[in-house]
C-alpha positions in Angstrom: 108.0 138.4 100.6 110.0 135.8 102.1 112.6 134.0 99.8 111.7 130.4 99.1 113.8 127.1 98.0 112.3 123.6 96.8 113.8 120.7 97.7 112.9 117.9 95.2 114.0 113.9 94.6 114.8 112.2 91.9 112.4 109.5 93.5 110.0 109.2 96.7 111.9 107.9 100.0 115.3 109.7 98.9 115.0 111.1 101.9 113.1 114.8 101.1 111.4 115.3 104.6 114.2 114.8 106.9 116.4 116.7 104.6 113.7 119.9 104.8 113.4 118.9 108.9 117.3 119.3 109.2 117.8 122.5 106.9 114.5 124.2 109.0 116.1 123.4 112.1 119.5 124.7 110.2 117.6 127.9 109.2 116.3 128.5 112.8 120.0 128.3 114.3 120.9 130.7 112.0 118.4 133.3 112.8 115.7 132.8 110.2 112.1 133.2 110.4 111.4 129.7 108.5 107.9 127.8 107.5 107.9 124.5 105.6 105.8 123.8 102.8 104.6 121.0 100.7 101.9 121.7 97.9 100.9 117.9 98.0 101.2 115.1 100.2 99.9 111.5 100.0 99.9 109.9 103.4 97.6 108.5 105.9 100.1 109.4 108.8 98.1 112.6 109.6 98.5 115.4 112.1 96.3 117.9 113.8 97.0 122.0 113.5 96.0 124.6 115.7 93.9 126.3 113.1 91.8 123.0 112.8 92.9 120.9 110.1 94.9 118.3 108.7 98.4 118.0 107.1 100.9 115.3 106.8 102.6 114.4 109.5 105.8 115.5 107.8 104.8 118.8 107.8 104.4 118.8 111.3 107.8 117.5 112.1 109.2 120.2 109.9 106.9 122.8 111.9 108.5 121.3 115.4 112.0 122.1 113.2 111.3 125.1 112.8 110.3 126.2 116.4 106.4 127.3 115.2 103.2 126.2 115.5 101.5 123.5 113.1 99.1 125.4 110.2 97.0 123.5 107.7 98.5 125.7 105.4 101.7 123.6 105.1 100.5 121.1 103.2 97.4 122.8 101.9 96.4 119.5 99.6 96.6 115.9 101.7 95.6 112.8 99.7 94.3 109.6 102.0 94.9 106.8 100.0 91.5 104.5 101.0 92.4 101.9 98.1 94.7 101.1 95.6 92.9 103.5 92.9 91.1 106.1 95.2 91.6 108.4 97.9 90.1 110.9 100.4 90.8 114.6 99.2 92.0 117.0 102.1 92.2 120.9 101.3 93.7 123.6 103.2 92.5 121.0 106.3 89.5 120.0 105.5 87.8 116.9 103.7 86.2 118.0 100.4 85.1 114.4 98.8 86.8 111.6 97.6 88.4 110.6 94.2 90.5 108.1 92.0 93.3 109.0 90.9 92.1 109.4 86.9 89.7 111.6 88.5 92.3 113.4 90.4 94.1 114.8 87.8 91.3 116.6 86.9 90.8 118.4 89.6 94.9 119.7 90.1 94.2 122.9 88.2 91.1 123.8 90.5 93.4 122.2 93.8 96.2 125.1 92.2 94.6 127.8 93.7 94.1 126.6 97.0 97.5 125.9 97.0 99.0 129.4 95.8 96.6 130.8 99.0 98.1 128.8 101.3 101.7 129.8 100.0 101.3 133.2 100.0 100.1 132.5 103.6 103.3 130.6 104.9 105.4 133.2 102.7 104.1 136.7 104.3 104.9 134.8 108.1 108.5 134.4 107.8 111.8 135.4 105.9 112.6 131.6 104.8 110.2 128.9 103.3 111.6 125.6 102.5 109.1 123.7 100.1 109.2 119.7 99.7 108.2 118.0 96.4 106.3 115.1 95.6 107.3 111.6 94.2 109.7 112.9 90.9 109.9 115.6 88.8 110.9 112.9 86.7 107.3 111.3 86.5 106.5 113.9 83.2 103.6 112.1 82.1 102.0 113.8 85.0 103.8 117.5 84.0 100.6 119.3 82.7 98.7 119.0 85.6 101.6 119.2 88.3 101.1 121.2 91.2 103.5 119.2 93.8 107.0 119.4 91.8 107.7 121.6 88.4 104.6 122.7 88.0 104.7 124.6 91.5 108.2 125.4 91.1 107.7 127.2 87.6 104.5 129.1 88.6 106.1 130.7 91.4 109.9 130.9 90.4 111.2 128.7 92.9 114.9 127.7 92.7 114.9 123.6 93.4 117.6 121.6 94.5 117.6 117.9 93.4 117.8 115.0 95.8 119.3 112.0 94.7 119.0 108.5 96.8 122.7 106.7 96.5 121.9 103.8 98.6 119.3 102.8 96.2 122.2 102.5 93.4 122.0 104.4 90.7 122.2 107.5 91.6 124.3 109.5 88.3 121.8 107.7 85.7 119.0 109.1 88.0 120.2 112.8 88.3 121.3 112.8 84.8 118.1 111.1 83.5 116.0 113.5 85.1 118.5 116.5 83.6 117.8 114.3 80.0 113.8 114.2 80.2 113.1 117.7 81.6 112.1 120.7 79.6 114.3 123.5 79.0 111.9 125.6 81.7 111.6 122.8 84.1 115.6 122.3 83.9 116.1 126.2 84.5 114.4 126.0 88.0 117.0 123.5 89.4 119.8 125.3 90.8 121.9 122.3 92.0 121.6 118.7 93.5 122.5 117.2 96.8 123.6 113.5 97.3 121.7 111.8 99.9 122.4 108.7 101.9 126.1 107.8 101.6 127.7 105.2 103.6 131.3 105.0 103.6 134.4 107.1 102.6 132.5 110.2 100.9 136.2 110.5 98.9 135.5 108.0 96.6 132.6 109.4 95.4 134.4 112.4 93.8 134.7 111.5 90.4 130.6 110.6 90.1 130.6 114.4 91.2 132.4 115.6 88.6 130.0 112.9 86.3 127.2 114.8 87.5 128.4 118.2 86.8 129.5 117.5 83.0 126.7 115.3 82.2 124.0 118.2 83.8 126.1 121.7 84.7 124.4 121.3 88.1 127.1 121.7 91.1 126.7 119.8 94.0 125.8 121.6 97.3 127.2 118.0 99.1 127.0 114.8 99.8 124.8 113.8 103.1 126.2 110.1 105.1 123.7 108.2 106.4 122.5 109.6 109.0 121.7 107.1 111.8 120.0 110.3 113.6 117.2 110.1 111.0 115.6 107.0 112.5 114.6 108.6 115.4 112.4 111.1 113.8 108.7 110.0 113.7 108.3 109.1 109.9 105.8 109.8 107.2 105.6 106.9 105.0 104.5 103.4 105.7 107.6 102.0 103.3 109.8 102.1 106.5 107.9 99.6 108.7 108.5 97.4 105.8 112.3 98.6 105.7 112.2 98.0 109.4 115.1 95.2 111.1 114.0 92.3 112.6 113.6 93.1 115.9 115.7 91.5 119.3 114.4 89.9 121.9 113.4 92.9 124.7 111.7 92.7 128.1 109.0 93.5 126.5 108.0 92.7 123.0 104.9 94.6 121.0 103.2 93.3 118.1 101.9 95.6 115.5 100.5 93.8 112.5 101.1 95.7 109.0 97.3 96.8 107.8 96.9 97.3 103.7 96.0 101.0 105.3 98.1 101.4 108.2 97.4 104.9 109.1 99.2 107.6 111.9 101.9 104.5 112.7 104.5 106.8 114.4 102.5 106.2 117.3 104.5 103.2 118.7 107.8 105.4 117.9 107.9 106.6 121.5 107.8 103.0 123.0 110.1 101.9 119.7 112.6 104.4 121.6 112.7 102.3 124.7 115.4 100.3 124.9 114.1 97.3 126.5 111.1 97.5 124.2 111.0 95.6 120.7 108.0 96.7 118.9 107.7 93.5 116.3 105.5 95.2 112.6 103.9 92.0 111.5 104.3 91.9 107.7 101.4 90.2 105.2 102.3 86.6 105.5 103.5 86.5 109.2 101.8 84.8 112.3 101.9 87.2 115.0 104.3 86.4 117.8 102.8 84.1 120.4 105.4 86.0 123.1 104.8 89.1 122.8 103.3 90.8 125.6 100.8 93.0 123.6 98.9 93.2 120.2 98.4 96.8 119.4 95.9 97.2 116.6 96.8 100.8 114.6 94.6 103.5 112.9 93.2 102.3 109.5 92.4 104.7 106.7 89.9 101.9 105.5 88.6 99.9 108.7 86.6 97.4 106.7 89.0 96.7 104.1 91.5 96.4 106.9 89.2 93.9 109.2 89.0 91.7 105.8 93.1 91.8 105.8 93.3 91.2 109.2 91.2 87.8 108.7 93.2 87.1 105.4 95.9 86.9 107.1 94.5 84.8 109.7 95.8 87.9 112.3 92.3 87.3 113.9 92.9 83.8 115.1 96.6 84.8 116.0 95.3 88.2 118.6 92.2 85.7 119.9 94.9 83.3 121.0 96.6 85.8 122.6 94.1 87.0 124.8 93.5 83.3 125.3 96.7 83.4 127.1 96.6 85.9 129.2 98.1 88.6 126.7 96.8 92.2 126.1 95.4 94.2 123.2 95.0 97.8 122.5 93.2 99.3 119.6 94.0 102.7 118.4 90.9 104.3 116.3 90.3 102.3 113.4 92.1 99.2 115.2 89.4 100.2 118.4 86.7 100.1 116.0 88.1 96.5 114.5 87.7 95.1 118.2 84.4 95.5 118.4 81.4 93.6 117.3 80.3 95.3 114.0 81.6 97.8 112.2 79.0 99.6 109.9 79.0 101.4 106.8 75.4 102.8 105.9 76.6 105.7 104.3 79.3 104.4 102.0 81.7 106.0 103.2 84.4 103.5 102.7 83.1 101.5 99.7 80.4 98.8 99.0 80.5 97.2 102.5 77.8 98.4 104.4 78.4 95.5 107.5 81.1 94.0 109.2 81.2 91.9 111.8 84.1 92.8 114.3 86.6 90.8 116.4 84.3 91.0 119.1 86.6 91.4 121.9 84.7 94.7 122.9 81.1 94.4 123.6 80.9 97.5 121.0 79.3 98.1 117.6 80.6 101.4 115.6 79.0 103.4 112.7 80.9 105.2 110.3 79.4 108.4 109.8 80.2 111.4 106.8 81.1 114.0 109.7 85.2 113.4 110.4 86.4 114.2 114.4 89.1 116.4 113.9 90.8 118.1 116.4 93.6 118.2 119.0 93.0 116.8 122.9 94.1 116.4 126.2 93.3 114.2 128.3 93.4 112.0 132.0 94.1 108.5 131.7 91.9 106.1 133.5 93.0 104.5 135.7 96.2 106.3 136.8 94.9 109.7 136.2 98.1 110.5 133.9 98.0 113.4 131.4 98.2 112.4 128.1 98.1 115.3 124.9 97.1 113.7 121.5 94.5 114.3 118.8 91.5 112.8 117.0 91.2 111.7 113.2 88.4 109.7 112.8 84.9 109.1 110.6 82.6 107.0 113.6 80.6 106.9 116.5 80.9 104.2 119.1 79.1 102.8 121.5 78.2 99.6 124.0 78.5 98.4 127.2 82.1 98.3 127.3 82.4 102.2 127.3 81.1 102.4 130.4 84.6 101.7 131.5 86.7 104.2 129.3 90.5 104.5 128.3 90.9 108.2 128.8 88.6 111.2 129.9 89.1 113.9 127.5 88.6 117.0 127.8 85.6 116.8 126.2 84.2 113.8 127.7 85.4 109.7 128.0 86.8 108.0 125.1 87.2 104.3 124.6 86.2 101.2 126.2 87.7 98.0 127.9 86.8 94.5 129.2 86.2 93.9 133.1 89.5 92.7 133.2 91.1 95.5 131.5 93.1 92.9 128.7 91.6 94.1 126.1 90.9 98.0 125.4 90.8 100.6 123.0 90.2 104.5 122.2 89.9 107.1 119.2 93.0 109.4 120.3 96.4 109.6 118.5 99.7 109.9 120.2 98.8 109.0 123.9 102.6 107.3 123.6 104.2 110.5 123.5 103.4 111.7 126.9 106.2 110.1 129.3 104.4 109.3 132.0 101.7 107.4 130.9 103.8 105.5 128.4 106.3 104.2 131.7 103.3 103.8 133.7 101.7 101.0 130.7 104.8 99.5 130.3 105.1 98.9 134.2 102.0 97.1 133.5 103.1 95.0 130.8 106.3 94.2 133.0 109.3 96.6 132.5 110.7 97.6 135.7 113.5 99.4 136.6 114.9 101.2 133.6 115.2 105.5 133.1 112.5 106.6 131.1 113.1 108.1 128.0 111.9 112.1 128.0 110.2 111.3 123.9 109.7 115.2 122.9 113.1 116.3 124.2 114.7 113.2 122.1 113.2 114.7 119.0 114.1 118.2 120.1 117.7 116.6 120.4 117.7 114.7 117.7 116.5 117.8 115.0 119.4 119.7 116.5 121.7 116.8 116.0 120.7 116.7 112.2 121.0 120.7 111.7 124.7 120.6 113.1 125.4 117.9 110.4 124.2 119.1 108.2 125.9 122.3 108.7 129.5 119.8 108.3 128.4 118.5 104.8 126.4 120.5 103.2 127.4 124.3 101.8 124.9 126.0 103.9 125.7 129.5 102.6 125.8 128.7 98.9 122.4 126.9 99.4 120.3 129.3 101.4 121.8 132.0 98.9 120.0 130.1 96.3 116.7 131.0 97.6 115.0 134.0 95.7 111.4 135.7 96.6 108.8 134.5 94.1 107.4 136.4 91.2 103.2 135.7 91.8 101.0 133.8 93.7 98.2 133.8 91.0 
């Protein structure tokens, strides 16, 4: 059995994901066999695996980190969050039902066992696994039925280090107040702590080290700077488009406005990592930008609820406008379904809305159906004839005149639609923006001449390297991979 090490946070966004990408990638160098895992995730930034399911796209960064292939085992329990008290339940890949959240902690202990599968499955492929936690240990009002955090960590006898968030402020009262409100087993699992986000002279944080250590008995494995490298990794949770700076004025300027249920965003990260691009996230509140060159509409986890945000925000008037000027729009799955004429519901399957009525920019109409599209593509990009490698995520069928001229021709057929003019278009697949070529060929179109295009899957290749070597300079690599111990059971 292969040894195994948790990383946990005293929060969410302390930084968990990237810290597990960078220590994979870390692991790799030094000759490991290395799988990541994560027990639970809530996320609607998705990903596709070979085996045919869905994880968090986390988990597939961390996969790319650790040189091996995406498996739905990874994250064997992905909650889509559809409203503010429900979500779509994903396990070991595959949508088994919906449920709100009351009703979710119900169902952990039967969700255990799924989970325990699926880690004996990553821990039999390699010598190293690296789990991520979930929110907070911290959160032990939600202890009994915990499978993400202690409650994994016990059952298996997996050693956790603690991640604490110092840019947040705070960061001794939250290591030590999570030390304070822990069990006695819980506390035993944690085998030391690692200090996350530090700007500035790392010196002057010694004496809050040696707080740490006499208030808890954990030693520190480090402290980790900010790491400027992190922000071009695709990223998992919508909290950073609204953490996002406002953006300079670029050749080219893309408007993506901020839906309640954003979903799979790090598609505009390759044309974010253009440098003559500014891709502008339109918060709640904000017109969108009567320059800008494009309106891309993202996936939605909840199209219907979304469409209704959309017009709240009067984002509807702002995109017709735009087209009114000669401006372009592309929708991306549930934004493609948006730009239509009617979305419908007649199954439920999103709530009490059976009907919508659609932008209308596409002479479309889309039904949401129970069956979800899942599954990885390729494609030839019409016109151009460009390959383009993504994947599909989505609960609808579409059709109208408008898809007789498509987007893409898959390898399963076309996808998408667009007007005669070809302003306004959209399609169902994910991640067309990674592939180089077609990305420099649409931004010719939208006016950027001239400049070297940026190779998007080598930057990230670069990039994880980039974080393992510093990683390798602040952290005490030895001590902490020595820390990881083969677990006792799996039942």
């Amino acid at each position: 059995m292969a040894r195994t090490l948790m990383l946990q946070g005293t929060g969410s966004d302390v930084g968990k994901t990237v810290l597990v990408a960078g220590l994979c990638r870390a692991a790799v160098h030094r000759g490991y066999a290395v799988r990541p895992f994560k027990p639970q995730n809530m996320s609607n930034n998705a990903a596709v695996t070979d085996d045919g399911g869905e994880i968090g796209r986390a988990q597939w960064l961390q996969a790319l980190a650790c040189k091996v292939a995406p498996s739905l085992h990874m994250n064997p329990v992905l909650l889509k969050p559809q409203s503010n008290s429900g979500s779509q339940v994903v396990v070991q890949g595959q949508v088994v039902g919906q449920a709100g959240a009351r009703d979710y902690q119900a169902l952990k202990r039967s969700l255990f066992k799924a989970v325990l599968a699926s880690f004996r499955i990553q821990n039999e492929a390699c010598d190293l696994v690296i789990v991520e936690g979930a929110g907070s240990p911290a959160e032990v009002n939600l202890r009994a039925n915990d499978i993400a955090n202690m409650g994994f960590a016990v059952a298996t006898d997996t050693p956790v280090v603690l991640v604490g968030d110092i840019d947040r402020g705070g960061v001794i009262a939250s290591l030590v107040g999570t030390h304070t409100i822990l069990s006695e087993a819980d506390r035993r699992q944690i085998v030391g702590y690692i200090i996350n986000k530090f700007r500035g002279d790392v010196s002057l944080f010694d004496d809050g080290l040696l707080s740490i250590e006499q208030y808890t008995g954990w030693p520190s494995f480090g402290v980790v700077p900010w790491l400027e490298e992190a922000g071009r990794l695709p990223a998992e949770d919508s909290v950073v488009l609204e953490q996002m700076a406002a953006p300079q004025n670029g050749v080219v300027r893309i408007a993506v406005p901020h839906l309640a249920r954003i979903a799979n965003f790090d598609d505009f990260d390759p044309l974010a990592a253009e440098d003559d691009v500014n891709v502008v996230v339109v918060r709640p509140g904000e017109a969108i930008p009567a320059d800008v060159s494009l309106v891309i509409l993202p996936g939605s986890k909840a199209t219907i609820s979304d469409l209704k945000c959309l017009r709240e925000n009067g984002w509807d008037v702002d995109i017709k406008a735009h087209v009114r000027r000669g401006g372009q729009v592309l929708g991306i799955c549930g934004g493609y379904q948006m730009l239509g004429r009617t979305v419908s519901d007649p199954s439920g399957i999103e709530g009490d809305d059976p009907f919508i009525d659609g932008l209308g920019l596409l002479d479309i109409d889309t039904v949401l159906e129970p069956h979800k599209v899942v599954r990885q593509s390729k494609a030839r990009s019409i016109p151009g004839d460009l390959a383009v490698e993504g994947y599909e995520i989505h609960m609808g069928r579409t059709t109208g005149p408008d898809c007789s001229r498509p987007v893409l021709m898959m390898d399963h057929g076309p996808d998408g639609a667009a007007t005669t003019d070809g302003k306004v278009k959209g399609c169902y697949m994910h991640g067309l923006f990674a592939a180089d070529g077609f990305r420099s060929d649409f931004l010719r179109n939208l006016g950027l001449r001239g400049t070297e295009r940026v190779e998007y899957r080598a930057r990230i290749e670069e990039t994880l390297d980039a974080l393992a070597a510093r990683l390798e300079e602040v952290l005490d690599l030895d001590e902490l991979f020595n820390a990881a111990r083969r677990p006792e059971c799996f039942d």
